[in-house]
C-alpha positions as CSV (number, residue, x, y, z in Angstrom):
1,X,-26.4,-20.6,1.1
2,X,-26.3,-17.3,3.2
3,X,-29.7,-15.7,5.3
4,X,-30.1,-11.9,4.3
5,X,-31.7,-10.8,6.6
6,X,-30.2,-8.6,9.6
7,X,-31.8,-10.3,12.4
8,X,-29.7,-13.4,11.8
9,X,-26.8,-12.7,9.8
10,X,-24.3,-13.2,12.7
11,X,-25.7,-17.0,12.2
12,X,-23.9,-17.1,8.8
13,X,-20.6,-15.7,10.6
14,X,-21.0,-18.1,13.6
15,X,-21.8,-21.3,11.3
16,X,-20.3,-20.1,8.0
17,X,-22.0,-21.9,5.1
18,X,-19.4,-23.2,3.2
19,X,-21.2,-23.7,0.4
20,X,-19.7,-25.1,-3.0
21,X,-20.3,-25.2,-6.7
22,X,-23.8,-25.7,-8.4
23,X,-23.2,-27.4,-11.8
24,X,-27.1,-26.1,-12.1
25,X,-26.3,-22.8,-11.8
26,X,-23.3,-22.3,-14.6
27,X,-24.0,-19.9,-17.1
28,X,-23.5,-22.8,-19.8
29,X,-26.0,-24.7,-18.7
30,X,-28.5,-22.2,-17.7
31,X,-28.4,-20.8,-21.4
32,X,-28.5,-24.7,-23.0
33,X,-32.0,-25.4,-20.6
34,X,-33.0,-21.6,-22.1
35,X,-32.3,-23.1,-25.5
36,X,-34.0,-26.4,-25.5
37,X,-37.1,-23.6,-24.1
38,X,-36.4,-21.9,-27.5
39,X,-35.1,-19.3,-25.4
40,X,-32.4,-17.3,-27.2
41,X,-30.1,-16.7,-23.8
42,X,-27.2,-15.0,-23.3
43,X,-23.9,-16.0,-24.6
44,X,-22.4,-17.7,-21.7
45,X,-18.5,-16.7,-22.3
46,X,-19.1,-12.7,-22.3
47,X,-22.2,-12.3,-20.1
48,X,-23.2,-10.6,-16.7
49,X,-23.6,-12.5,-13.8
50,X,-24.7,-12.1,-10.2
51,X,-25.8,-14.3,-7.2
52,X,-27.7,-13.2,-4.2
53,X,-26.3,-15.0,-1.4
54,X,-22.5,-15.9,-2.3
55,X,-21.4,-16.7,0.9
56,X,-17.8,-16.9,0.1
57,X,-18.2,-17.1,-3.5
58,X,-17.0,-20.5,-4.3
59,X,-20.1,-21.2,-6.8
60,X,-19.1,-17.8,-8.8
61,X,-15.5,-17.9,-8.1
62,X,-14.9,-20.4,-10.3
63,X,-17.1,-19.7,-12.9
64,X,-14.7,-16.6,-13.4
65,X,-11.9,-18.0,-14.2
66,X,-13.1,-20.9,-16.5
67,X,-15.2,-17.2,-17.9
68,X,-12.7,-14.8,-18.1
69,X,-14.4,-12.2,-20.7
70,X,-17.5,-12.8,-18.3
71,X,-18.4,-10.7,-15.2
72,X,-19.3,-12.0,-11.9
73,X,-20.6,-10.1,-9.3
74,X,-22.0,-11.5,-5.9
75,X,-23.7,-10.4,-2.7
76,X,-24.0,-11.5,0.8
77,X,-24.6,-10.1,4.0
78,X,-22.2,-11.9,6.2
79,X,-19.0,-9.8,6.2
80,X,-16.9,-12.5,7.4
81,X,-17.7,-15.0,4.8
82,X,-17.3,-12.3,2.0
83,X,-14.0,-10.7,3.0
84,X,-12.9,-14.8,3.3
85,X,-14.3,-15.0,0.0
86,X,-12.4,-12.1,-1.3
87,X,-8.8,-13.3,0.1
88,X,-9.2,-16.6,-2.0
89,X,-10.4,-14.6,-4.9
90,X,-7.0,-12.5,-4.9
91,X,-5.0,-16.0,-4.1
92,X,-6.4,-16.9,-7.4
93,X,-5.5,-13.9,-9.4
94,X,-9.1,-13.7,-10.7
95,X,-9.6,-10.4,-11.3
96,X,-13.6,-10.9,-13.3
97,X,-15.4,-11.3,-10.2
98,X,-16.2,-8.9,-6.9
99,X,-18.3,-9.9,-3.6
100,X,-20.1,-7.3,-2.3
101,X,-21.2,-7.5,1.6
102,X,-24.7,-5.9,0.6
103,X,-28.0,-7.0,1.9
104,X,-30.6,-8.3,-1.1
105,X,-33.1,-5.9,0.1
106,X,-30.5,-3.2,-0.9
107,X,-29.8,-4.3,-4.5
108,X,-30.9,-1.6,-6.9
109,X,-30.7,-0.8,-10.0
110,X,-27.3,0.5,-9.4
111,X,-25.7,-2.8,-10.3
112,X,-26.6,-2.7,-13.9
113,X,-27.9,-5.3,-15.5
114,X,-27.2,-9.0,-15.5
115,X,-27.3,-11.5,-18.2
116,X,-27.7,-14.2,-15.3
117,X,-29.4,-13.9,-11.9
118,X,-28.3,-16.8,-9.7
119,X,-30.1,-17.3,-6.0
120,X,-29.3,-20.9,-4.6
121,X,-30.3,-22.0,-1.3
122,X,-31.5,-18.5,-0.2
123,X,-35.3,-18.2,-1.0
124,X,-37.3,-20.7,1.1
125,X,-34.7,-19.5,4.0
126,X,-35.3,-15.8,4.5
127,X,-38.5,-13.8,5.4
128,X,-41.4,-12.2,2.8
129,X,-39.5,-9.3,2.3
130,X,-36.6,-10.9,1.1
131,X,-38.3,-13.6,-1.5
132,X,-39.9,-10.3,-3.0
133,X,-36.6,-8.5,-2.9
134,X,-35.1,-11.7,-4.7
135,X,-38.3,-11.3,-7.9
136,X,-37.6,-7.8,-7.6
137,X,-33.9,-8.2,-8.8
138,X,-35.0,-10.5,-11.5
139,X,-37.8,-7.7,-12.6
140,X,-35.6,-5.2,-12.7
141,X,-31.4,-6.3,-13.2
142,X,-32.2,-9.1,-15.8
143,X,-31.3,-8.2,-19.4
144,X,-33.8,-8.7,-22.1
145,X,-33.3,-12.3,-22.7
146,X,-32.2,-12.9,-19.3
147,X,-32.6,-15.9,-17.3
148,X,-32.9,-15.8,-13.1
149,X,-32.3,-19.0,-11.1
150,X,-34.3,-19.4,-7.7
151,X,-33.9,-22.9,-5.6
152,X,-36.7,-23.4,-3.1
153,X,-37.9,-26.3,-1.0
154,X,-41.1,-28.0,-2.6
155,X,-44.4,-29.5,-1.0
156,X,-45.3,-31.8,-0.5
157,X,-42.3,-33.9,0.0
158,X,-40.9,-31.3,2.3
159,X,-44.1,-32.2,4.7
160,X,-42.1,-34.9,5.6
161,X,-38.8,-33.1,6.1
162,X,-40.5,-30.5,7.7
163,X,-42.0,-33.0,10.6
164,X,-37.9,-33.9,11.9
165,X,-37.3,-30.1,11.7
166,X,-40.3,-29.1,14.2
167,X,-39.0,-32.0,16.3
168,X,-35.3,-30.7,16.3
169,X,-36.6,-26.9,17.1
170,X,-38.7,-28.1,19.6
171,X,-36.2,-30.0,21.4
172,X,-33.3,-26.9,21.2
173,X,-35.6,-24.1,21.8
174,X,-34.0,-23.8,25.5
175,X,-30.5,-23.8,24.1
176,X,-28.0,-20.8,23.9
177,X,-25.5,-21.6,21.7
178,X,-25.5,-22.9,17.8
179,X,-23.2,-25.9,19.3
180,X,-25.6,-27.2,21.5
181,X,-28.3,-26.6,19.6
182,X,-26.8,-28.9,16.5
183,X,-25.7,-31.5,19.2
184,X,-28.6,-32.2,20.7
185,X,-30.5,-32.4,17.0
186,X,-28.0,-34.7,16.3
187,X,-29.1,-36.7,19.4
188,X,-32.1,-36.4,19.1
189,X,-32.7,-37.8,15.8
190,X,-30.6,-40.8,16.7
191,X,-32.4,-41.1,19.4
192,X,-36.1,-41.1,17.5
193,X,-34.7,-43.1,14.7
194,X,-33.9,-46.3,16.8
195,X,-36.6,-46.0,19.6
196,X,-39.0,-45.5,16.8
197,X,-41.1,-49.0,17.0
198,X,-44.9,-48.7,17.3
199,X,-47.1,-46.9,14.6
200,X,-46.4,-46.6,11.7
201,X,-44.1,-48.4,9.8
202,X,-43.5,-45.5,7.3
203,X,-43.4,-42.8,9.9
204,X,-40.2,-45.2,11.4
205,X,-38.3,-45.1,8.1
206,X,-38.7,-41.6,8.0
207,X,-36.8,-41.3,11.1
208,X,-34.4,-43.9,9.6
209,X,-33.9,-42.6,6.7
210,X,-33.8,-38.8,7.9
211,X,-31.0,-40.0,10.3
212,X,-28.7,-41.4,7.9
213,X,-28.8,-38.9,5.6
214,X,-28.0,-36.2,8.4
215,X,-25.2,-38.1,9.7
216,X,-23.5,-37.9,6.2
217,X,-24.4,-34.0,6.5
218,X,-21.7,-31.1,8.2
219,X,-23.3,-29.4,11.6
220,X,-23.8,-25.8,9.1
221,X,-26.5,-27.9,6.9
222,X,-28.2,-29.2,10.2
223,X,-28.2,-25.8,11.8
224,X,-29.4,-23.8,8.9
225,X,-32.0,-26.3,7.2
226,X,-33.1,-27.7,10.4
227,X,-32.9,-25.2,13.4
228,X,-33.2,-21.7,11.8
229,X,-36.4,-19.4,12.2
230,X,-37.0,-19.1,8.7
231,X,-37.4,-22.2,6.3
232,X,-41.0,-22.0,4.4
233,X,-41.5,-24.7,1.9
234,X,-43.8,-24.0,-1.6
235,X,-46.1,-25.8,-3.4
236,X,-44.9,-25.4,-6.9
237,X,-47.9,-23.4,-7.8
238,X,-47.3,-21.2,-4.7
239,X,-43.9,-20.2,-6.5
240,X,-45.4,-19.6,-9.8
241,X,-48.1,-17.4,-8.6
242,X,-45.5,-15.3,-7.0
243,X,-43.3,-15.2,-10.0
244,X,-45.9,-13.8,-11.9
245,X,-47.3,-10.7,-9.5
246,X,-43.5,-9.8,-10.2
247,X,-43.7,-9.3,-13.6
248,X,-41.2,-12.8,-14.5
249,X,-42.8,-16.0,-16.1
250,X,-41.5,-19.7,-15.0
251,X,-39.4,-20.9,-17.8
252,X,-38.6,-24.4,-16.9
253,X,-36.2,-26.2,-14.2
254,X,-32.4,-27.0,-14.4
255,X,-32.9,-30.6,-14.6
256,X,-35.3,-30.7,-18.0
257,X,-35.9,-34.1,-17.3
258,X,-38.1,-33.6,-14.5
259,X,-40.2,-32.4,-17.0
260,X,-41.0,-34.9,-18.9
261,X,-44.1,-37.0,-18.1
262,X,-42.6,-39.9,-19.7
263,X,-40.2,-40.3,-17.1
264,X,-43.5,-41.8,-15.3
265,X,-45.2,-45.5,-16.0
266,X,-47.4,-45.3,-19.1
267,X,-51.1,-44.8,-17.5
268,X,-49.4,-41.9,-15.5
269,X,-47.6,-40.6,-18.5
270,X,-50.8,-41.0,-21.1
271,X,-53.1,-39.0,-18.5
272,X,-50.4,-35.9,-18.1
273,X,-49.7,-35.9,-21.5
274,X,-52.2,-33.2,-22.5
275,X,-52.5,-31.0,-18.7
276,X,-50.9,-27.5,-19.8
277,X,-47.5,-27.2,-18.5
278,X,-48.0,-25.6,-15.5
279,X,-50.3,-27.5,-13.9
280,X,-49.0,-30.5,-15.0
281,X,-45.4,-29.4,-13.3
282,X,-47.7,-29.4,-9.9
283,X,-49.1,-32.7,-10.7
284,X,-45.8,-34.3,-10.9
285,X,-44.6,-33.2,-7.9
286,X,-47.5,-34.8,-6.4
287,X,-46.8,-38.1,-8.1
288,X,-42.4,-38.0,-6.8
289,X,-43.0,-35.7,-3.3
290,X,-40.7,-34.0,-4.6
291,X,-38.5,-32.2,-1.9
292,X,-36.8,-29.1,-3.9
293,X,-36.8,-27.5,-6.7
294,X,-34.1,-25.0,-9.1
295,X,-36.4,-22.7,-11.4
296,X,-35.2,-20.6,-14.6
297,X,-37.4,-17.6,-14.8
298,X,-37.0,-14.8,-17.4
299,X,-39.5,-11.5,-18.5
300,X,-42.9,-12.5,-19.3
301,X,-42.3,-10.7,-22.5
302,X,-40.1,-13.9,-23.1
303,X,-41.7,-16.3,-25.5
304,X,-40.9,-20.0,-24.2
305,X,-41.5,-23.1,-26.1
306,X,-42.6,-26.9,-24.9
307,X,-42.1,-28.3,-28.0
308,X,-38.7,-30.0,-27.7
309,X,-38.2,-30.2,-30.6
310,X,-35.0,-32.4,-31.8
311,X,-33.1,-30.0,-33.6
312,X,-33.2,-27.2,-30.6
313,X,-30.2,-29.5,-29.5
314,X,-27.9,-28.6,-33.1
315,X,-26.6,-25.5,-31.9
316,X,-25.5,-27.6,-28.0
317,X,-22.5,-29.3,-27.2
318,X,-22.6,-33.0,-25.9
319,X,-20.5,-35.0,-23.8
320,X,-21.0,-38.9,-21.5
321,X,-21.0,-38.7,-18.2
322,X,-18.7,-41.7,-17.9
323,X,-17.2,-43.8,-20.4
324,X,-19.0,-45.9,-22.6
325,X,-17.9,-49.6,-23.3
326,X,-19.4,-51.8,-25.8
327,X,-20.4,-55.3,-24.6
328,X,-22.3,-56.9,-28.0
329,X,-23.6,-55.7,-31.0
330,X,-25.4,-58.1,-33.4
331,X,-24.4,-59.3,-36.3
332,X,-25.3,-56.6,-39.2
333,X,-24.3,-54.1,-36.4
334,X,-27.1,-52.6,-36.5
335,X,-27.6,-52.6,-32.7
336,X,-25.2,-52.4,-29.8
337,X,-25.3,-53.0,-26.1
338,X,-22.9,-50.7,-23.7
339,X,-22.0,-51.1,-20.4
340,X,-22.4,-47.9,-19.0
341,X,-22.3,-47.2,-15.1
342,X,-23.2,-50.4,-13.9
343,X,-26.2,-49.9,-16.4
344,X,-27.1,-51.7,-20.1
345,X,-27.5,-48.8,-22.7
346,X,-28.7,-50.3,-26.1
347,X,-28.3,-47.8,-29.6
348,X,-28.9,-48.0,-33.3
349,X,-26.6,-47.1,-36.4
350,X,-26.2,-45.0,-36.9
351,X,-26.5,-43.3,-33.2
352,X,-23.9,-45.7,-32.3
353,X,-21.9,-43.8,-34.4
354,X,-22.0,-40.6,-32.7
355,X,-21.8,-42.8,-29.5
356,X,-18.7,-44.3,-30.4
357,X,-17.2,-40.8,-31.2
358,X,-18.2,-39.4,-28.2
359,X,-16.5,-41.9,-26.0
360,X,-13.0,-41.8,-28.1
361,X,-13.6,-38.1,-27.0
362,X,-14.1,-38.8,-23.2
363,X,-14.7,-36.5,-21.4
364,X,-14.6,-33.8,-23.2
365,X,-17.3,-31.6,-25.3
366,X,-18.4,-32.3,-28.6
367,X,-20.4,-29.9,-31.0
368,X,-23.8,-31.9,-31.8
369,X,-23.6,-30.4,-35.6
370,X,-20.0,-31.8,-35.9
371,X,-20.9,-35.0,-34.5
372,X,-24.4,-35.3,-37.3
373,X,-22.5,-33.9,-40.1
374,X,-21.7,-36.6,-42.0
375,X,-25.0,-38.1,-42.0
376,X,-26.7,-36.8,-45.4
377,X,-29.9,-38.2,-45.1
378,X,-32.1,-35.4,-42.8
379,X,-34.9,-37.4,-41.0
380,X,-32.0,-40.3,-40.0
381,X,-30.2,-37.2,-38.5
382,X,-32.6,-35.5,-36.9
383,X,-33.6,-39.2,-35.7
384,X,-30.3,-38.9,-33.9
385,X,-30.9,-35.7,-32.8
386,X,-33.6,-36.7,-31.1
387,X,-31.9,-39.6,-29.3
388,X,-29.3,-37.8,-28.0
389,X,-32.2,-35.5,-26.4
390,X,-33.7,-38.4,-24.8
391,X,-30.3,-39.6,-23.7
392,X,-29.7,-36.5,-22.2
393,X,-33.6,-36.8,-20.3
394,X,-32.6,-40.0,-19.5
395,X,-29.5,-38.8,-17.3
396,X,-26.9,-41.1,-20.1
397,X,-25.8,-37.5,-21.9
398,X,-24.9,-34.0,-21.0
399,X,-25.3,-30.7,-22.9
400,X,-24.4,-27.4,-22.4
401,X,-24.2,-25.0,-24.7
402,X,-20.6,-22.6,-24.9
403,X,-19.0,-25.1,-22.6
404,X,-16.0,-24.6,-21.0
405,X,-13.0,-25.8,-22.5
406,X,-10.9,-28.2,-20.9
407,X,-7.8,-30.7,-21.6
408,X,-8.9,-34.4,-22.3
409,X,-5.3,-35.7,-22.7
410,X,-2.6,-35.2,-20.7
411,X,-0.2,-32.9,-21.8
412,X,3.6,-32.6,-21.6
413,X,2.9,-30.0,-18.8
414,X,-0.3,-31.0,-16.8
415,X,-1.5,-28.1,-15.8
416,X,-4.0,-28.2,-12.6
417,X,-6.8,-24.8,-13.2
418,X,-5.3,-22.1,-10.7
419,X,-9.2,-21.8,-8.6
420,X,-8.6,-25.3,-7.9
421,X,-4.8,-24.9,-7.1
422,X,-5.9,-22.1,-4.9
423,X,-8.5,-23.4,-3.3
424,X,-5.9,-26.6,-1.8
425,X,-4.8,-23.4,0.5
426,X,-7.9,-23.2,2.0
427,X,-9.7,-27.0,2.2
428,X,-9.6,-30.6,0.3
429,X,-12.6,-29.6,-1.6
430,X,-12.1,-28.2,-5.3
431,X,-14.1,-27.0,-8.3
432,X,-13.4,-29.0,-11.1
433,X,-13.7,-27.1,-14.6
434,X,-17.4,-29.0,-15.2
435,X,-18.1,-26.7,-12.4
436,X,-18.8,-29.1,-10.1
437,X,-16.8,-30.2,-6.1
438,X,-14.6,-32.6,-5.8
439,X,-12.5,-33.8,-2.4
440,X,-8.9,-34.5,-3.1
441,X,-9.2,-37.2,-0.2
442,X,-5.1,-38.4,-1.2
443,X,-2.2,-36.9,-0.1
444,X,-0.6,-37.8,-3.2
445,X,-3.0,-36.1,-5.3
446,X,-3.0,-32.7,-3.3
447,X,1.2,-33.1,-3.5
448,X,0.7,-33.7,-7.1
449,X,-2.0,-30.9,-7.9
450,X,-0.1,-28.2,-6.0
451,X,2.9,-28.8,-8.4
452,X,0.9,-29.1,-11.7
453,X,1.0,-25.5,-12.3
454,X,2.1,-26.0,-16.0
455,X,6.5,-26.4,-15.7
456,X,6.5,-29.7,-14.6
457,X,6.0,-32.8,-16.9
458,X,5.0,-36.2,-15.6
459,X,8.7,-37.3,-15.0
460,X,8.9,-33.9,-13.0
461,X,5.9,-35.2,-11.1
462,X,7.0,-38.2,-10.2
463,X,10.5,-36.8,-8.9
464,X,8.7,-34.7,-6.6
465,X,6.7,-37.5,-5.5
466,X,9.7,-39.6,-4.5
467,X,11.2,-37.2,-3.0
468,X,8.2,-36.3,-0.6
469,X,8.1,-39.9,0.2
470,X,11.8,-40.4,1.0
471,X,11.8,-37.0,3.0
472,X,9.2,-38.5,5.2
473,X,6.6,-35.8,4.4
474,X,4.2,-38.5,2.9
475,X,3.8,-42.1,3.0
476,X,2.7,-44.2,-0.2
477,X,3.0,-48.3,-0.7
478,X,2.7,-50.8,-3.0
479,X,0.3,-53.4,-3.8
480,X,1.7,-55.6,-1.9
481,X,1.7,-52.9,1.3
482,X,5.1,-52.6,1.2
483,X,6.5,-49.1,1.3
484,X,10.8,-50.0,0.8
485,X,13.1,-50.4,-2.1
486,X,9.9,-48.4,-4.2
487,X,11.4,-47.5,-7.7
488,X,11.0,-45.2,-10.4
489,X,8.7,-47.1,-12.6
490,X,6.6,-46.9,-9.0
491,X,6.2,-43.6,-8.7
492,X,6.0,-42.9,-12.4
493,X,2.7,-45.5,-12.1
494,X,1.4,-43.5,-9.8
495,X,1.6,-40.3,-11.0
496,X,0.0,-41.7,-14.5
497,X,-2.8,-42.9,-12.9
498,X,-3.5,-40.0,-10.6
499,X,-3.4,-37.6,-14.1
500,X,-5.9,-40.3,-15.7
501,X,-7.9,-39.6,-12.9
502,X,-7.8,-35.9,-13.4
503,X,-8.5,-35.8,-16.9
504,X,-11.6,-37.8,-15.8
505,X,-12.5,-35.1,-13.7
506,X,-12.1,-32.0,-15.8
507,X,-8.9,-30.9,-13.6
508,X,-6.8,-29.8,-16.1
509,X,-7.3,-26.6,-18.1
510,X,-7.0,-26.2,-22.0
């Protein structure tokens, strides 16, 4: 997330943004949310793509290299943060991707047009110009079928958010530097959150609440979200009427299954069920307060579909979140109970079927007209079709479609992807190739990703492992706590479970 505009870019180079990758924002899933719209999107592996507000480009950086016959181009007007940016792009030998230090209110035609328009934490944080600047791109870089993706913070839950940040500005306005400033929010929050006592009992878990998520959050998300000039929250019909003096239509939202009023209680769900889609989008956010919001717009001349249909999901790729384990089924086997993330998940034959496929797969893709190929009869498969789409609403199933490819065994050589490898120089976070961060908190495992650049097999791995150790570089122990007379078989342990781990994860590439 980066400000564009020139009054307080230096803020971006005194508190860089670090920033990070937005599973929400890959081109794979962008085009699978256009395609359950019965919008026919861009192919994902040799599109256009650029993002207003890279910072240092880790969101796009990555997407590169897991899309090398893609294009990435992003923009950002801090300097510092891009040239950083830049440096770990050429670590990486990525040679699909180019930040520009540009401001958005500069982007012109010039660029050429762009399959994918990505703008993440930018919009609700810069002045009017720059929100129509952002449209404006859309309007006039987006291909044909393109899609743009805006993030904003929503009313009316960002009322509440919005009452700690007036505090927190109020109580800094005196202060010089961004470090006092974010140390004396920090203070005074703790401060309101356990002197809190009279009043209301809701206003005091506000300031409960508010607290402990902000102590879990780095001093460049306090500083930015909570103590800059510019943060103007939308009602969600605010956004849209904005959208459309642009010349774009709303499309739908990254998670689809926000969507979907029968995510609510029955009464709820019965009364929304026939509100056009617009306003019943507005209504919903009523109903959760909801805080924020990621938006997929695209030309008005764009025709977009409601109508979910279950076979809009043949053409996608499918895949479990975590693995799947079964705990009964009955005795015809018609029915099965999973355990599944500390959660019951109950299917039918033959959706079990596909389930049960899908988890001998872990974690990796599979094609949805693969996995319903073998079932000749066409209303049982699109019956199946349609629970995998509810499974996927329901948060138990991903799709994409074009996914990236990724090992799900581990191979003779692991090999770690080289953004990831690269990005070790710089941090403990890394992208993994779902697109998504992940902190190598273990010594072990940044000694063992470092290495995993494709010439050294497990057995390699574990020699290099032992010999960190007994060159006093590292420190690992046993069950037991013990860290002397540690074998082979040890370290071999070790190392097996650490790749398990990263096949888990998406670490290794194809």
């Amino acid at each position: 997330m980066t400000k564009d505009t020139t009054t307080t870019s230096n803020d971006y180079d005194t508190v860089p943004y670090p920033g990070g990758a937005f599973p929400g924002t890959h081109p794979s899933h962008l085009a699978m949310v256009g395609r359950l719209c019965q919008v026919e999107t861009p192919e994902p592996k040799n599109c256009r793509v650029l993002e207003l507000g890279c910072a240092v480009g880790a969101n796009i950086a990555p997407m590169a290299i897991s899309l090398p016959d893609s294009e990435f181009v992003g923009i950002d007007l801090s300097a510092k943060q891009v040239e950083y940016g830049n440096q770990m792009i050429k670590d990486a030998g990525i040679k699909n991707v180019e930040l520009k230090h540009l401001d958005i209110t500069e982007v012109t035609p010039d660029l050429g047009k762009f399959d994918y328009i990505i703008c993440h934490g930018v919009y609700s944080w810069v002045p009017a110009n720059v929100q129509e600047a952002i449209l404006k791109a859309g309007k006039e870089l987006l291909t044909d079928k393109g899609i743009q993706y805006v993030s904003y913070n929503t009313l009316p839950g960002w009322n509440l958010r919005g009452v700690i940040r007036d505090m927190m500005r109020y109580h800094v306005q005196h202060l010089e530097t961004p470090e006092e400033k974010i140390a004396q929010a920090r203070g005074l929050l703790e401060f309101l959150s356990k002197s809190v006592k009279t009043g209301s009992e809701a206003y005091a878990t506000l300031m409960k609440d508010e607290a402990e998520l902000l102590r879990k959050r780095g001093d460049y998300y306090i500083y930015h979200e909570h103590l800059e000039a510019e943060n103007e929250p939308l009602y969600f019909h605010q956004f849209v009427d904005r959208v459309d003096k642009a010349g774009l239509r709303y499309v739908a939202d990254t998670a689809v299954s926000t969507m979907v009023a029968q995510m609510f209680d029955d009464d709820a769900a019965e009364i929304l069920r026939d509100v056009p889609v617009l306003q019943r989008e507005q209504y919903m956010d009523f109903l959760r307060a909801r805080m924020f919001r990621c938006s997929l717009l695209a030309h008005q001349t764009v025709d977009v579909s409601y109508r979910m249909h279950p076979s809009v999901i043949e053409p996608l790729h499918v895949r479990l979140h975590q693995p799947a384990f079964i705990e009964q089924s009955n005795e015809d086997q018609s029915m099965t109970t999973w355990q599944y993330g500390g959660q019951k998940w109950t299917t039918a034959a033959p959706f079990t079927g596909v389930i049960e496929k899908l988890q001998r797969g872990f974690p990796g893709w599979a094609s949805v007209k693969e996995l319903t190929a073998d079932i000749e009869d066409a209303e049982l498969r699109q019956s199946v079709m349609e629970s995998l789409l509810m499974s996927h609403m329901q948060g138990l199933v991903a799709l994409s479609y074009s996914p990236v490819d990724f090992c799900t065994k581990v191979s003779d050589a692991p090999t770690c992807n080289e953004m990831a490898r690269t990005q070790l120089k710089y941090g403990n976070k890394v992208t993994t190739l779902l697109h998504s961060d992940y902190f190598v908190a273990q010594p072990q495992q940044r000694l063992l990703l470092e290495h995993m650049d494709g010439t050294n097999s497990s057995e390699q791995l574990a020699k290099v492992l032992a010999d960190a150790v007994n060159q006093g570089h590292l420190q690992v122990s046993d069950k037991d706590g013990k860290v002397e007379n540690l074998d082979d078989d040890f370290y071999t342990s070790i190392v097996n479970r650490e790749l398990e781990r990263f096949v888990a994860l998406a670490m290794l590439a194809g």
